[in-house]
KOLSEMAR-818298 format. One record per residue: residue number from 1; y, z, x of N, C-alpha, C in turn; residue in three letters. Coordinates in nm, 4 decimals, m for minus. Each point is the difference from the previous one (the first is absolute). Layout:
BEGIN
<atom resi="NUM" n_c2="Y" n_c3="Z" n_c1="X" ca_c2="Y" ca_c3="Z" ca_c1="X" c_c2="Y" c_c3="Z" c_c1="X" resn="Ala"/>
...
# end
This chain:
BEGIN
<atom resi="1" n_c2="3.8566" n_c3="m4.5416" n_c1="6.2512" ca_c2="m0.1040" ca_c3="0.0218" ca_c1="0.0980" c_c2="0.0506" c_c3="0.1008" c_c1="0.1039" resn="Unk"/>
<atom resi="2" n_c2="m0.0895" n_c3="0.0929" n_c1="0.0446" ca_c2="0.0460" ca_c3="0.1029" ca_c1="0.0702" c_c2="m0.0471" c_c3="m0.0353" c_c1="0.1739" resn="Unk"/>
<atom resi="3" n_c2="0.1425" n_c3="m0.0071" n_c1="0.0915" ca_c2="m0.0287" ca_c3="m0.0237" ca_c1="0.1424" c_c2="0.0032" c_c3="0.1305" c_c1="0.0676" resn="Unk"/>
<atom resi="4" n_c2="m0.0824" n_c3="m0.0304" n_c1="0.1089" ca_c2="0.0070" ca_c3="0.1251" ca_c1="0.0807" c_c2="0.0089" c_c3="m0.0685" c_c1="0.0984" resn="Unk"/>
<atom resi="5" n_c2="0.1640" n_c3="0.1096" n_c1="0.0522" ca_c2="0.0608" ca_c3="m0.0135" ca_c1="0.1622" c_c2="m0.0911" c_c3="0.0484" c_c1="0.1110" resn="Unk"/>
<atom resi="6" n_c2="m0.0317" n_c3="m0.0601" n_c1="0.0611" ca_c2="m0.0979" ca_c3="0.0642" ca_c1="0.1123" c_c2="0.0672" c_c3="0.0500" c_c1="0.1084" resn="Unk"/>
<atom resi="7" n_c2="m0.0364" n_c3="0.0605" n_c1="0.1050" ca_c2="0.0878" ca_c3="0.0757" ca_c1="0.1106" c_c2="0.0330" c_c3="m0.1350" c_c1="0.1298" resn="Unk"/>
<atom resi="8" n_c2="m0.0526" n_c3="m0.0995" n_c1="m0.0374" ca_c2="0.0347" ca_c3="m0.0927" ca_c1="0.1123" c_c2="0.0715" c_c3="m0.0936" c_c1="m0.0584" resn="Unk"/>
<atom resi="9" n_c2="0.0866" n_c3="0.0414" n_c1="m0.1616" ca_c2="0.0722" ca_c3="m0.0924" ca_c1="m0.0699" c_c2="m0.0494" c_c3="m0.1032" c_c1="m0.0713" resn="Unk"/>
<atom resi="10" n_c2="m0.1347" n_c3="m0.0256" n_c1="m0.0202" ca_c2="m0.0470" ca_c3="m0.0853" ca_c1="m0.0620" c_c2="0.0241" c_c3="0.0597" c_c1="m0.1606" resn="Unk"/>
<atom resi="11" n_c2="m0.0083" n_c3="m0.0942" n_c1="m0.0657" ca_c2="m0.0396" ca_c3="0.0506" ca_c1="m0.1484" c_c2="m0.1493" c_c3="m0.0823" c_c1="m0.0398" resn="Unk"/>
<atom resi="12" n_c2="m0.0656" n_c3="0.1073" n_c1="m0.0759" ca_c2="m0.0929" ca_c3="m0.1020" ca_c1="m0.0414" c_c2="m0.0422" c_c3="0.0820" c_c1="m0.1519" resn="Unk"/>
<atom resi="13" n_c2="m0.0991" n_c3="m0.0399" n_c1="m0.0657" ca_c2="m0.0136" ca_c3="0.0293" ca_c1="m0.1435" c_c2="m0.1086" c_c3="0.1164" c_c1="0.0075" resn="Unk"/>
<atom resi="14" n_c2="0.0239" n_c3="0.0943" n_c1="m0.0513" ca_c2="m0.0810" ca_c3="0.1518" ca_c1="m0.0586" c_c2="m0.1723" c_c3="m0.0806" c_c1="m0.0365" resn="Unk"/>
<atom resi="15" n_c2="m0.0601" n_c3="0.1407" n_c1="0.1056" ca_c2="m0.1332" ca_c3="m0.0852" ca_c1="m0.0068" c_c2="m0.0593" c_c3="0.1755" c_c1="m0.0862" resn="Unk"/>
<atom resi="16" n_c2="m0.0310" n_c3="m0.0075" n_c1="m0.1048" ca_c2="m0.0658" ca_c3="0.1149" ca_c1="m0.0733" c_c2="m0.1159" c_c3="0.0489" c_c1="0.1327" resn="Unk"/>
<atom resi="17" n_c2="m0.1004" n_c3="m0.0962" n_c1="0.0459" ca_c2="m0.1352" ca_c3="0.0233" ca_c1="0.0630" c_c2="0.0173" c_c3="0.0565" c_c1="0.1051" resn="Unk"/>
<atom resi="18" n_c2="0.1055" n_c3="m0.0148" n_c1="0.0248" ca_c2="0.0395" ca_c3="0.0434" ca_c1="0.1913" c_c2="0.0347" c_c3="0.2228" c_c1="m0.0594" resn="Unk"/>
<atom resi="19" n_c2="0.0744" n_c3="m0.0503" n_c1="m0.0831" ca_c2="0.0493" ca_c3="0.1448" ca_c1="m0.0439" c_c2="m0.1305" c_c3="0.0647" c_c1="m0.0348" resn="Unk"/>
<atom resi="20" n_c2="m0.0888" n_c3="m0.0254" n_c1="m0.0926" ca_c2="m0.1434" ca_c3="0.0367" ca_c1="m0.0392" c_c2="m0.0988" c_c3="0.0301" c_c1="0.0725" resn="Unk"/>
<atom resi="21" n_c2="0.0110" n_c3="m0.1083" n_c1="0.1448" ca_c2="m0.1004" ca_c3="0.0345" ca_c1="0.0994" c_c2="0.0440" c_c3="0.0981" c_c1="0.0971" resn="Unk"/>
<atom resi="22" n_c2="0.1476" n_c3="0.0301" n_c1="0.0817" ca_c2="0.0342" ca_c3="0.1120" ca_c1="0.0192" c_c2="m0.0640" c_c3="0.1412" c_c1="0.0128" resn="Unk"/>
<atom resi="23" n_c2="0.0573" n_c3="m0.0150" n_c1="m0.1615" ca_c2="m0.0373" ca_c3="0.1822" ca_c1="m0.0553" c_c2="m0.1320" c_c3="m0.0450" c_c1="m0.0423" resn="Unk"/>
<atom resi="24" n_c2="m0.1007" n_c3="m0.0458" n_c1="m0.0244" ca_c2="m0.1194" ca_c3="0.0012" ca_c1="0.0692" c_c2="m0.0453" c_c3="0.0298" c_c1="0.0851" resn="Unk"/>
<atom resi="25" n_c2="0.0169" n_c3="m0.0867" n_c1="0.0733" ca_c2="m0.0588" ca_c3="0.0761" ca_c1="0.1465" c_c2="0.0567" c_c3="0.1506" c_c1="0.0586" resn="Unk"/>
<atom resi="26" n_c2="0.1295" n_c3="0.0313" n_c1="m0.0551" ca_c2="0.0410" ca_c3="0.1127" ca_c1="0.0044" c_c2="m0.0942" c_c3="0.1408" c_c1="m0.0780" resn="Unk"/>
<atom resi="27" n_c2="m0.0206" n_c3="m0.0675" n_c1="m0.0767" ca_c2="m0.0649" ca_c3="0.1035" ca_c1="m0.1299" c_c2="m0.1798" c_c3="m0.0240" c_c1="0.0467" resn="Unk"/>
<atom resi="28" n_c2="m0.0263" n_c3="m0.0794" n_c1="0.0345" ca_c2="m0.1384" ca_c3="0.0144" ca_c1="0.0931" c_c2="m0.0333" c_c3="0.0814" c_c1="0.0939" resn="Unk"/>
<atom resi="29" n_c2="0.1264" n_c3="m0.0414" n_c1="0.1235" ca_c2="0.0088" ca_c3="0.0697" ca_c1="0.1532" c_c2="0.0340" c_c3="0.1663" c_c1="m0.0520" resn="Unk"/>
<atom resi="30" n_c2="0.0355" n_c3="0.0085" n_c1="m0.0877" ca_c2="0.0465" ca_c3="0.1624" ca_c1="m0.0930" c_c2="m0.1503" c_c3="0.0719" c_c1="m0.0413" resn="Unk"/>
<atom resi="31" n_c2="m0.1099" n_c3="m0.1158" n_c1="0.0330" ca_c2="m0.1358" ca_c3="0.0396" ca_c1="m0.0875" c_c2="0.0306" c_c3="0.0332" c_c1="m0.1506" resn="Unk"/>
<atom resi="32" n_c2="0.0375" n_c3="m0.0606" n_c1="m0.0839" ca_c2="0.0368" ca_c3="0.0343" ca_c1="m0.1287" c_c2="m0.1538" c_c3="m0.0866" c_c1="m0.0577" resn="Unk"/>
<atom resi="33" n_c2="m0.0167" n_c3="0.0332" n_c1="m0.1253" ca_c2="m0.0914" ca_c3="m0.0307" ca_c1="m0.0633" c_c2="m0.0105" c_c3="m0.1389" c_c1="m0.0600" resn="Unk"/>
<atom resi="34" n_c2="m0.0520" n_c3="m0.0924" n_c1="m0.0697" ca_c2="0.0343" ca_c3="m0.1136" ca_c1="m0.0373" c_c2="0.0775" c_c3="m0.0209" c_c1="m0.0959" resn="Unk"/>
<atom resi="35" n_c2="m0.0046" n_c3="0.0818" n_c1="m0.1275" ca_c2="0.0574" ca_c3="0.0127" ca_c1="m0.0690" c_c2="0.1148" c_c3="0.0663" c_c1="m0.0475" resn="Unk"/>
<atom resi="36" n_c2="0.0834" n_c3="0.0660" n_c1="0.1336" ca_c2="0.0993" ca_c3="0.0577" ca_c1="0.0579" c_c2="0.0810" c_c3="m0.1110" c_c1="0.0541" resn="Unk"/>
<atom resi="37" n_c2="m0.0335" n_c3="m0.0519" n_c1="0.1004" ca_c2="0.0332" ca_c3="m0.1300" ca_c1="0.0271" c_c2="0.0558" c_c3="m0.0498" c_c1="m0.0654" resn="Unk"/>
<atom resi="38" n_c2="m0.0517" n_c3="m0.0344" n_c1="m0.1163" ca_c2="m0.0121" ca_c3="m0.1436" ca_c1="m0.1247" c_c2="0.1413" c_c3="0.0276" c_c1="m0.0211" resn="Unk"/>
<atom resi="39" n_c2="0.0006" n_c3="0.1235" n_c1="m0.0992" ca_c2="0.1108" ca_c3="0.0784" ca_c1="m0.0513" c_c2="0.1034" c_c3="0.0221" c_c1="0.0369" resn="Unk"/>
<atom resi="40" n_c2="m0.0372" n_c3="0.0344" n_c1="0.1802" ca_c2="0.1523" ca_c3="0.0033" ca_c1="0.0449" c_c2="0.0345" c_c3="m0.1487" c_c1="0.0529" resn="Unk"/>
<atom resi="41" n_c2="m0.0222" n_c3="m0.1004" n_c1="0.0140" ca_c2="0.0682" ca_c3="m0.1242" ca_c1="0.0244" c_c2="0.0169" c_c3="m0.0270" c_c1="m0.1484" resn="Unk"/>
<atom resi="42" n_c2="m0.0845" n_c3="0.0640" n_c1="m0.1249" ca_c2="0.0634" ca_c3="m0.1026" ca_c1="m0.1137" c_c2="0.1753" c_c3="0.1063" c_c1="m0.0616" resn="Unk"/>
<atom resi="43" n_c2="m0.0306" n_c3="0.1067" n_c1="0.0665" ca_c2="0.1258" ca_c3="0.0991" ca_c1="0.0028" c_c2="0.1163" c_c3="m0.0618" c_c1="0.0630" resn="Unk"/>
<atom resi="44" n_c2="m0.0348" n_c3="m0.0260" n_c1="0.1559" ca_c2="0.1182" ca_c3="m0.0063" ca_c1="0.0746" c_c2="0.0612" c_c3="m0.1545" c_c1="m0.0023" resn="Unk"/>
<atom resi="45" n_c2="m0.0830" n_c3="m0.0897" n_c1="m0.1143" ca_c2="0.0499" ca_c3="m0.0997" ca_c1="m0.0297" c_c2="0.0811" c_c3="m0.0013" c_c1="m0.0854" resn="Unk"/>
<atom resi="46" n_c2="m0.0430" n_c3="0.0389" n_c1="m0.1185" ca_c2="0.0315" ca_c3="0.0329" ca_c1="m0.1249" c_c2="0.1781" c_c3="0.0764" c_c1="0.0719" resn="Unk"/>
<atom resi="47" n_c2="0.0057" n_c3="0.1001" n_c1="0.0358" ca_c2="0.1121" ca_c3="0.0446" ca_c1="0.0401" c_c2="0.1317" c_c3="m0.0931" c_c1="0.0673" resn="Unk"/>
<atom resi="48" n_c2="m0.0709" n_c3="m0.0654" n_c1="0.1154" ca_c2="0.0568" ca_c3="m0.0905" ca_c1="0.0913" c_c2="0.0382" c_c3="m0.1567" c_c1="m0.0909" resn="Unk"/>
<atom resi="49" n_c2="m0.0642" n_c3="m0.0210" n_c1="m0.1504" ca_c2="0.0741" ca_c3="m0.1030" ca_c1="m0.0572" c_c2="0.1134" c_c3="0.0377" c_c1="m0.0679" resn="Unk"/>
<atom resi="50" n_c2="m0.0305" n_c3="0.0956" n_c1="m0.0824" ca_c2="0.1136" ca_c3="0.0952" ca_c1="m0.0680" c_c2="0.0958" c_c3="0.0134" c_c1="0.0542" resn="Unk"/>
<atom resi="51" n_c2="0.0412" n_c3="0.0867" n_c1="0.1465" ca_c2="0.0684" ca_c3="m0.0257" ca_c1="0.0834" c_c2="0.0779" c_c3="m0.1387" c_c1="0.0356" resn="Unk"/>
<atom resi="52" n_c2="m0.1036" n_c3="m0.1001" n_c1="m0.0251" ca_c2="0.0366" ca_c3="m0.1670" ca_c1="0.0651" c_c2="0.0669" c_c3="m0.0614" c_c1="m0.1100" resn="Unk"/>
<atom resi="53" n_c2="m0.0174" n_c3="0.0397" n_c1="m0.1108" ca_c2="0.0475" ca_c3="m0.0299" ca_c1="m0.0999" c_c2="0.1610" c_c3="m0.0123" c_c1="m0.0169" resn="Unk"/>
<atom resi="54" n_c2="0.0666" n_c3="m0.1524" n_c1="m0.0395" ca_c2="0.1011" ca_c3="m0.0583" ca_c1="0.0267" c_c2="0.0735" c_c3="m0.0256" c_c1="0.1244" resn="Unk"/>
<atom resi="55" n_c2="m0.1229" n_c3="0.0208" n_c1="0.1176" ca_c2="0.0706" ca_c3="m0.0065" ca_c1="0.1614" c_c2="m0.0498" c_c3="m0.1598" c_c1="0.0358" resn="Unk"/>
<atom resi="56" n_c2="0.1043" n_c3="m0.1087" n_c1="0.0904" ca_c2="0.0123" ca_c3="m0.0841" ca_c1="0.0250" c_c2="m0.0842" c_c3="m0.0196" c_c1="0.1418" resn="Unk"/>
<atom resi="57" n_c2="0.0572" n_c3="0.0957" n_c1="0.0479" ca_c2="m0.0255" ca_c3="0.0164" ca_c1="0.1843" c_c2="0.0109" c_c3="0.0937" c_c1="m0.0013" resn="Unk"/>
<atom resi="58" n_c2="m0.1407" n_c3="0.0943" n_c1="0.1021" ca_c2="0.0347" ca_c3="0.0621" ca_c1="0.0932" c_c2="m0.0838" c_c3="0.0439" c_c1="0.1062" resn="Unk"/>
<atom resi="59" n_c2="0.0407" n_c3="0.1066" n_c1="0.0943" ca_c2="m0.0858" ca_c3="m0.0238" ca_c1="0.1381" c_c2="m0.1554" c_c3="0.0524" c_c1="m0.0340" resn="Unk"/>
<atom resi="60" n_c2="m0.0171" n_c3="m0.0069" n_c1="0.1243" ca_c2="m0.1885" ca_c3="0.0239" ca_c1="0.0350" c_c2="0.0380" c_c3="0.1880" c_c1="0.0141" resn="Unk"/>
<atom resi="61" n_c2="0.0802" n_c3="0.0460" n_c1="0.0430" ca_c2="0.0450" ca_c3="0.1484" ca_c1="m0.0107" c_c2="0.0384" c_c3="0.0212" c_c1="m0.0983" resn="Unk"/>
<atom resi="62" n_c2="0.0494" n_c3="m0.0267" n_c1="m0.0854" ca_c2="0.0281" ca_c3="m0.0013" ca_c1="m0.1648" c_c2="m0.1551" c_c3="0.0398" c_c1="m0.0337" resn="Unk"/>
<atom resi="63" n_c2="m0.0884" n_c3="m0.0867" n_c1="m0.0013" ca_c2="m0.1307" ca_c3="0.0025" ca_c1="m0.0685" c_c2="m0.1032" c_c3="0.1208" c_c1="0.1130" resn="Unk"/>
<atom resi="64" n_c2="0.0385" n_c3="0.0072" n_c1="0.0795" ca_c2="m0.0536" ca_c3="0.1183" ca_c1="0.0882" c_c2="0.0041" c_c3="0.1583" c_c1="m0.0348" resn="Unk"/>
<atom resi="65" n_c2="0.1010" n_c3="m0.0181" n_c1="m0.0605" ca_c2="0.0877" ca_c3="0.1268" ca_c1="m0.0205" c_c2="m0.0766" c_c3="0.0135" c_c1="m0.1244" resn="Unk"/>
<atom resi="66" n_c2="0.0082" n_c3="m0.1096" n_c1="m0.1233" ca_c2="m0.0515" ca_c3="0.0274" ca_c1="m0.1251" c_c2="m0.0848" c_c3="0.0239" c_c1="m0.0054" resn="Unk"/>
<atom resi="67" n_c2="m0.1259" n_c3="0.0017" n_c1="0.0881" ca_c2="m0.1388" ca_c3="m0.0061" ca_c1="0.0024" c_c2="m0.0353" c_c3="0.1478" c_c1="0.0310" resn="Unk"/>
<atom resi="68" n_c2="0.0902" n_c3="0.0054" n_c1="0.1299" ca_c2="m0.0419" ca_c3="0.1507" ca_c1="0.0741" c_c2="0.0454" c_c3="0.0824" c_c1="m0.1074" resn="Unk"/>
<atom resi="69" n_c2="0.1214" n_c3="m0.0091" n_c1="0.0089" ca_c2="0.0361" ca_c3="0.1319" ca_c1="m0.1868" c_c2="m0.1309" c_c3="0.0566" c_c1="m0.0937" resn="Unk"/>
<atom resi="70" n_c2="m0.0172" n_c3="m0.1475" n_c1="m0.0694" ca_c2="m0.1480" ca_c3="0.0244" ca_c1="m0.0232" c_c2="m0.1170" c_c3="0.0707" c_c1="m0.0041" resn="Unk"/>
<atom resi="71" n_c2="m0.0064" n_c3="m0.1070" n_c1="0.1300" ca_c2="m0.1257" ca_c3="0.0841" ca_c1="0.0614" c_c2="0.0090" c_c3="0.1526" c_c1="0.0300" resn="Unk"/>
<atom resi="72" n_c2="0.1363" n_c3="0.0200" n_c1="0.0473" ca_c2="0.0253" ca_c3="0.0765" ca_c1="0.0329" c_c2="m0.0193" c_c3="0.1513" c_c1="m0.1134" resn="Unk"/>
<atom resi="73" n_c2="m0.0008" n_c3="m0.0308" n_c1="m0.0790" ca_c2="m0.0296" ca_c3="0.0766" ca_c1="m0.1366" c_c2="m0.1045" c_c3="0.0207" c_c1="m0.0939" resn="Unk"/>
<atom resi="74" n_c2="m0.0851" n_c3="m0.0883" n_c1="0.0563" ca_c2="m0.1323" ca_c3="m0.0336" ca_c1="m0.0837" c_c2="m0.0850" c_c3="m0.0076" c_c1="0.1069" resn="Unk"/>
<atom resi="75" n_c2="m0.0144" n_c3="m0.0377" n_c1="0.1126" ca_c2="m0.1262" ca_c3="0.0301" ca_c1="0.1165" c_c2="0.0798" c_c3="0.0035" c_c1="0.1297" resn="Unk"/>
<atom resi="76" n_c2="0.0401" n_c3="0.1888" n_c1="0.0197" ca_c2="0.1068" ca_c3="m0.0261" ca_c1="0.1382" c_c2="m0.1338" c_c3="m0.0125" c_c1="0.1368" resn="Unk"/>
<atom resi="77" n_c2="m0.0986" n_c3="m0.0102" n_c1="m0.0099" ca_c2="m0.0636" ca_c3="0.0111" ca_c1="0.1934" c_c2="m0.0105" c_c3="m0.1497" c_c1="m0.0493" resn="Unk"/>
<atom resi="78" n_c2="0.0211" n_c3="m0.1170" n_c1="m0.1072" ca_c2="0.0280" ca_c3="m0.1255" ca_c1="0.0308" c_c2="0.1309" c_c3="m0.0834" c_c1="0.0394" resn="Unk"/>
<atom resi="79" n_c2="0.0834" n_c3="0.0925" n_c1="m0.0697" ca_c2="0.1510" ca_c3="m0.0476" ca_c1="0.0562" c_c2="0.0062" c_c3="0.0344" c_c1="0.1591" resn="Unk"/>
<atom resi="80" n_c2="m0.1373" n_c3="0.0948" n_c1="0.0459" ca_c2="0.0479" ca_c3="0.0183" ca_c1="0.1020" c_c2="0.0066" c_c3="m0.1426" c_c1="0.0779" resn="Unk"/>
<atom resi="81" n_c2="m0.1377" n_c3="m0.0141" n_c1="m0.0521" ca_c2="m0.0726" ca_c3="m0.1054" ca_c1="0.0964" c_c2="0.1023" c_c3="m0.1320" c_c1="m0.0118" resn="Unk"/>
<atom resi="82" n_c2="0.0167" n_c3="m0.0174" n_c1="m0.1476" ca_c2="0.0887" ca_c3="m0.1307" ca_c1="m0.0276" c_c2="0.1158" c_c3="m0.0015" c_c1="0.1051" resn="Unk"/>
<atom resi="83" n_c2="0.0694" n_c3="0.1324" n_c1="0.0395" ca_c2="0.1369" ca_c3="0.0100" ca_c1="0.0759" c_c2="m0.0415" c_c3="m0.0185" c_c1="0.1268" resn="Unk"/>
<atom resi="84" n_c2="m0.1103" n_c3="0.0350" n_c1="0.1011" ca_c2="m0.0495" ca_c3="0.0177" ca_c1="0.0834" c_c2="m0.0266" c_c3="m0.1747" c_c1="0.0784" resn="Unk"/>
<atom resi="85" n_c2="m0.0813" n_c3="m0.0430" n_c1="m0.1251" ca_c2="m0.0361" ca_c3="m0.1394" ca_c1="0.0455" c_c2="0.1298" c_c3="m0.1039" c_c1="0.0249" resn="Unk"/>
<atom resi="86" n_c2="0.1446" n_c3="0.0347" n_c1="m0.0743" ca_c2="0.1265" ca_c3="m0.0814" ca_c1="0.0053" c_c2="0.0375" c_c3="0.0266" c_c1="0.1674" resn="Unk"/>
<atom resi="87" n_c2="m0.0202" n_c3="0.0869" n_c1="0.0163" ca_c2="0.0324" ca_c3="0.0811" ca_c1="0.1409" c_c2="m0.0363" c_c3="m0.1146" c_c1="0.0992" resn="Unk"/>
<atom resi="88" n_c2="m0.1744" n_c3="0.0086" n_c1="m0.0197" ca_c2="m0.0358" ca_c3="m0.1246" ca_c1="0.0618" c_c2="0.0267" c_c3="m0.1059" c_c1="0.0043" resn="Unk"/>
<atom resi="89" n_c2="0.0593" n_c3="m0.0670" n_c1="m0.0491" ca_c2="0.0109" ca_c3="m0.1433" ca_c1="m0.0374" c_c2="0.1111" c_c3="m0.0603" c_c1="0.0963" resn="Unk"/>
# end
């Protein structure tokens, strides 16, 4: 089972939906189309397990990083937004 270290030291268990809804709303606030959307969360998942693949633990910046790469390559004015909104938080 794969844990993720959180920045306040907690660990807790990899939530797919949290990662999915994200770059959603990223790929929305981007005005991307619906079916742009679809594609790129079923992309930047698809990537981000591959990646996860044989990892035990690791951080919430671990999976930040994997996402933005991504995105970063396949819809960059959404990586913007995706990087933008961490800012906030």
């Amino acid at each position: 089972m794969l844990h993720i270290l959180k920045n306040d030291g907690r660990i807790v268990s990899y939530q797919l939906k949290r990662v999915a809804r994200s770059v959603t709303l990223s790929c929305q606030a981007a005005e991307l189309e619906t079916s742009q959307t679809t594609d790129t969360v079923k992309n930047v998942i698809a990537s981000l397990h591959a990646w996860l693949k044989n990892k035990e633990e690791v951080t919430t910046s671990d999976i930040r990083s994997q996402v933005l790469k991504t995105l970063t390559s396949t819809q960059p004015q959404a990586a913007v937004i995706y990087e933008s909104a961490r800012n906030l938080e």
